[in-house]
N, C-alpha and C positions, 0 to 999 in steps of 0.2 A: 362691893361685888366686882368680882374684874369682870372685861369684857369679852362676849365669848366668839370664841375662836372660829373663824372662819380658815377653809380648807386650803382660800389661795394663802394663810399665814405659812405655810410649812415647807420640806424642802429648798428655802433659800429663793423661790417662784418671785417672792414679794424683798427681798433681804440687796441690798448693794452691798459691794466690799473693792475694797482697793486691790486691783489686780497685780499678780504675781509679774513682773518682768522675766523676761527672758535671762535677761542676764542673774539673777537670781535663784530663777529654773534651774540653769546649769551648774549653779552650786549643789542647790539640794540632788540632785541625780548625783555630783562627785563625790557629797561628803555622806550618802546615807547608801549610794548603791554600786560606788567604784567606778562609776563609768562617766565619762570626758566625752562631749560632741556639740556640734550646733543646735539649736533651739529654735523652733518657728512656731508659733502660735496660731492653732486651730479659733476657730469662729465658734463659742458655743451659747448654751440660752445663761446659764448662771456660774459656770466656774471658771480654772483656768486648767487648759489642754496642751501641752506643748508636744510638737513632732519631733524627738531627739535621733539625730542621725551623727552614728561615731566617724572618727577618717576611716576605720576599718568598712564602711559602710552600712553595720549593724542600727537595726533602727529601734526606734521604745516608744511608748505614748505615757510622757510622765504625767496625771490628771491629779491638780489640788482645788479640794470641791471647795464649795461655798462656806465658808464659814457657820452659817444656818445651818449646815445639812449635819443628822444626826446618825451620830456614830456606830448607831443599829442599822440604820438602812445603807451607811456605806458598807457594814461586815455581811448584810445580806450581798450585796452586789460583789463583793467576793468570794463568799461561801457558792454563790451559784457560780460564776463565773467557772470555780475549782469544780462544781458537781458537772459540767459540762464539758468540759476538760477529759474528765475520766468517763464519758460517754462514749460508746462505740457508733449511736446513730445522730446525734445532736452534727449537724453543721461546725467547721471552724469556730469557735473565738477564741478572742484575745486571753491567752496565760499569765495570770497574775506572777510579776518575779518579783521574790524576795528581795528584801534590803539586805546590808553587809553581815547584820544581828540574826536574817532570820526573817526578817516582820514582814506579813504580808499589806500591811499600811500602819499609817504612823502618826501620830500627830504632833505636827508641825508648830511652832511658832514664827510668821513670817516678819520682814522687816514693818509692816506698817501695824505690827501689835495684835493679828486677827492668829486665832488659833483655827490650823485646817486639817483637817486630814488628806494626806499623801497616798498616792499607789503607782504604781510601773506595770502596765501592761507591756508584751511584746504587740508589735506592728501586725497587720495583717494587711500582705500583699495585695494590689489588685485595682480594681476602680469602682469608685462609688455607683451603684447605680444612677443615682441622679444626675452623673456627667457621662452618660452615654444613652443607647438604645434600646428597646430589646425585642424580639420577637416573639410570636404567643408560644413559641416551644421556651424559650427562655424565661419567658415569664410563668412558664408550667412549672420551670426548675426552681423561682423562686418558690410557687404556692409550696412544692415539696420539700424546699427545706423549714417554710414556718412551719408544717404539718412534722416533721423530724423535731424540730429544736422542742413545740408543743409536747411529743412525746417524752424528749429525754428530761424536759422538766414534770412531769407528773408526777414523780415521787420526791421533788424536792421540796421540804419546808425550812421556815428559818421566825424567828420569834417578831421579826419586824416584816413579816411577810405581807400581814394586813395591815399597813399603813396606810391611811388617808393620802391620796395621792393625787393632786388637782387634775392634772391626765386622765386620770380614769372615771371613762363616759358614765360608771355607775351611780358617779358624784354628781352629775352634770347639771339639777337642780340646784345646787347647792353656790353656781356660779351665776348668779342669776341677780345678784347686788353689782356685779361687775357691768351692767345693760348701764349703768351712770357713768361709764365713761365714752360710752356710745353715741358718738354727736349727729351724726349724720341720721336723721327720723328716718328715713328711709329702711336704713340698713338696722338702726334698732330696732323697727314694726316687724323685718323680717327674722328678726331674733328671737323677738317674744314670742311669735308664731310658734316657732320651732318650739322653743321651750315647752308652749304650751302643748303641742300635738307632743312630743317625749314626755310630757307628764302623765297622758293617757296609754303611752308604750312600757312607762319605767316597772307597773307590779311582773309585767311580763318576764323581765331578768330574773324572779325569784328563780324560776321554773328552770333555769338555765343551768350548767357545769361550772365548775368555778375547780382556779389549781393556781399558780403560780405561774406568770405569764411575761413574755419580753414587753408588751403594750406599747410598743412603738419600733412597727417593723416599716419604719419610712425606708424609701429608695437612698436616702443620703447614710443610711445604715445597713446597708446590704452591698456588701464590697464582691464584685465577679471579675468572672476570668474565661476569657471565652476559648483560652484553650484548654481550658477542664470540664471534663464530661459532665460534673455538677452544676457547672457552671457560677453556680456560688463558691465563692473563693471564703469566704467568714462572714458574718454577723457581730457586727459590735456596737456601743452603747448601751447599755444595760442598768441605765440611772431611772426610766420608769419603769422596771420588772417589780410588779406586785401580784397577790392572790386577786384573782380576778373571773368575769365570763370567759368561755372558750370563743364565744360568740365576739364577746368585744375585741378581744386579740385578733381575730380573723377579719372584722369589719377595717380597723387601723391598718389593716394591708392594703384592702382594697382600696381607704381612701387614697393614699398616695401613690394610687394608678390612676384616679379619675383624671379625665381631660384639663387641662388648663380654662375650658370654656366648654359647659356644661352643651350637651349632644343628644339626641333621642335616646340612643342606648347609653347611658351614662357608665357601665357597667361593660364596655367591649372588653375592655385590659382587666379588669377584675372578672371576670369570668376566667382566662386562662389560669389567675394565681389560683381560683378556687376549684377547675379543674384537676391541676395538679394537685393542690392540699387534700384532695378525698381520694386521692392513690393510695394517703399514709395513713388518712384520720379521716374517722367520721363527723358528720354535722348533721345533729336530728334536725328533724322538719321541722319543729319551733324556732329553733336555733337558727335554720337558714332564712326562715319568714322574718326574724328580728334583724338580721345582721343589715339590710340596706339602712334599715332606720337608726342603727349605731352609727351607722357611716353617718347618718345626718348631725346625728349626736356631735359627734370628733369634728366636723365641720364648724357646729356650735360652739363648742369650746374651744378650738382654735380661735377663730373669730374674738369671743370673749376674750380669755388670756392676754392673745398678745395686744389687741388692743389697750387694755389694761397694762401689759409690762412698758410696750410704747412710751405711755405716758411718763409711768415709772423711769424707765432707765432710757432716754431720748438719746443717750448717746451709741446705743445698742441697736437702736430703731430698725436701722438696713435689715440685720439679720432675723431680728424677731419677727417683723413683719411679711418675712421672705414669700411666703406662701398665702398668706393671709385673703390676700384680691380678687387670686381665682375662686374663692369658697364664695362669692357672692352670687354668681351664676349657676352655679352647683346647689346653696340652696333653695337658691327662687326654684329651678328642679325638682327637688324633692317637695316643696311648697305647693305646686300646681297640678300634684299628682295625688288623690286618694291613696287613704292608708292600704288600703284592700290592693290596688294595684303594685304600689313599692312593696309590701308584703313576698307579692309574687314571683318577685325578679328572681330569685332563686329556686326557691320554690316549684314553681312550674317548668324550670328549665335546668337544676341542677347538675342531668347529668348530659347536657346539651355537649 
């Protein structure tokens, strides 16, 4: 009988592979897309990212995924990327360019024997939010373009759209063997907790919208520009866009506003993105009673995860755990409060 498959197996989450060098990068961009420049390597959770900048100063993002990762859900991440592209209200992203043939990716054979698949996005100008500020009218701009990008994907599907995806809090049970890599009791007792109060929240998702969703609108993926009146410059990363809640996609915003150290209103800087996201889109009143409790969810599984990938890939450690520390204050938060009152934060105050 084989053994059956748990959720963190897929996407490449659980998978090592010998990473791509730069100087090999800049082969495959010369021999499959024409184009000659320097190479510098992006920080990412499972593949390899290189920033290519030509001496014309023309820039690319050549990204060769994980070896693990299946070749359905890389053609989903370009079939959307292209339906977004040709959207009139969707926010910037990144344009899939062709190779010399034509191909919108390709798979590779690299020097250390791993078969990948290849893409070239064009660059999107601007700065991360995560290395700057914002103001609550600027953070209003962010809520309105996840409420924009939510729209222009509503009518898109794609055959690998419902893939199992360890990201998505709908799973979030299902990461609950991963509490064994959890050394600290402390920090495991407040894990179980959680799991257990989202075990009493999760039939509530039935009742929810479900579409095709970015699922990971962090601030290190929403690139601005403060001399544009949108002030969102692009949206990029699009490696957990799956069918999902409308609710869960809206809570993953607000988590990566929460505080660094959990505060009475936990929710000051998430109230303006969810301000602005109900200019564009609506949020029924179930949907907005659930979304604090999702955010506890994505805290959970953050938590889980990377402590898990930690172990796994130690030499990653820095970056996987980037965020990891502040969620421990954030949940004891959620932990000390009745369901009946997180419920409300919205709720009661939605059009505050």
């Amino acid at each position: 009988m084989s053994p059956v498959k748990r959720i963190t197996d897929g996407a490449g989450l659980g998978s090592a592979h010998i990473r791509m060098t730069p100087q090999e990068a800049a082969e495959v961009a010369r021999l499959h897309y024409g184009i000659e420049g320097r190479l510098s390597r992006f920080e990412t959770e499972k593949d390899d990212t290189f920033r290519l900048v030509t001496d014309e100063r023309r820039e690319a993002v050549l990204k060769v995924a994980n070896p693990a990762e299946a070749a359905q859900e890389i053609d989903l991440q370009v079939k959307l990327l292209e339906h977004l592209a040709a959207s009139d209200i969707a926010p910037p992203v990144p344009r899939v360019l062709p190779t010399l043939q034509g191909e919108r990716n390709f798979l590779y054979g690299d020097r250390a024997g791993q078969q990948r698949h290849v893409r070239l996005l064009s660059f999107v100008r601007g700065t991360p939010l995560s290395d700057t500020t914002s103001s609550s009218a600027e953070r209003e701009k962010v809520g309105e373009a996840l409420a924009r990008l939510r729209l222009a994907m509503s009518d898109f599907s794609h055959e690998a759209d419902s893939h199992e995806l360890a990201w998505d809090v709908k799973h979030l049970l299902r990461l609950e063997h991963l509490l064994e890599y959890v050394e600290d009791r402390q920090q495991h007792d407040a894990l179980r907790r959680g799991l257990a109060r989202f075990e009493t929240l999760e039939p509530r998702l039935k009742s929810c919208r479900f579409q095709v969703l970015h699922n990971d609108f962090s601030r290190s993926n929403i690139v601005v520009n403060r001399e544009s009146p949108d002030f969102v410059a692009g949206v990029i990363d699009f490696g957990d866009a799956v069918r999902t809640a409308i609710a869960i996609d809206a809570s993953t915003a607000l988590l990566n506003q929460l505080p660094s150290r959990a505060r009475e209103d936990l929710f000051l800087e998430g109230r303006d993105i969810l301000r602005g996201y109900l200019r564009h889109a609506d949020l029924l009143e179930d949907e907005l009673a659930l979304i604090p409790h999702l955010v506890m969810a994505r805290v959970i599984a953050r938590a889980l995860l990377t402590i898990w990938r930690a172990r796994m890939f130690p030499e990653n450690r820095t970056y996987i755990m980037r965020n990891t520390e502040q969620g421990w204050s954030q949940l004891d938060w959620f932990l000390s409060r009745p369901i009946d009152q997180i419920s409300g934060q919205f709720t009661q105050r939605a059009d505050a």
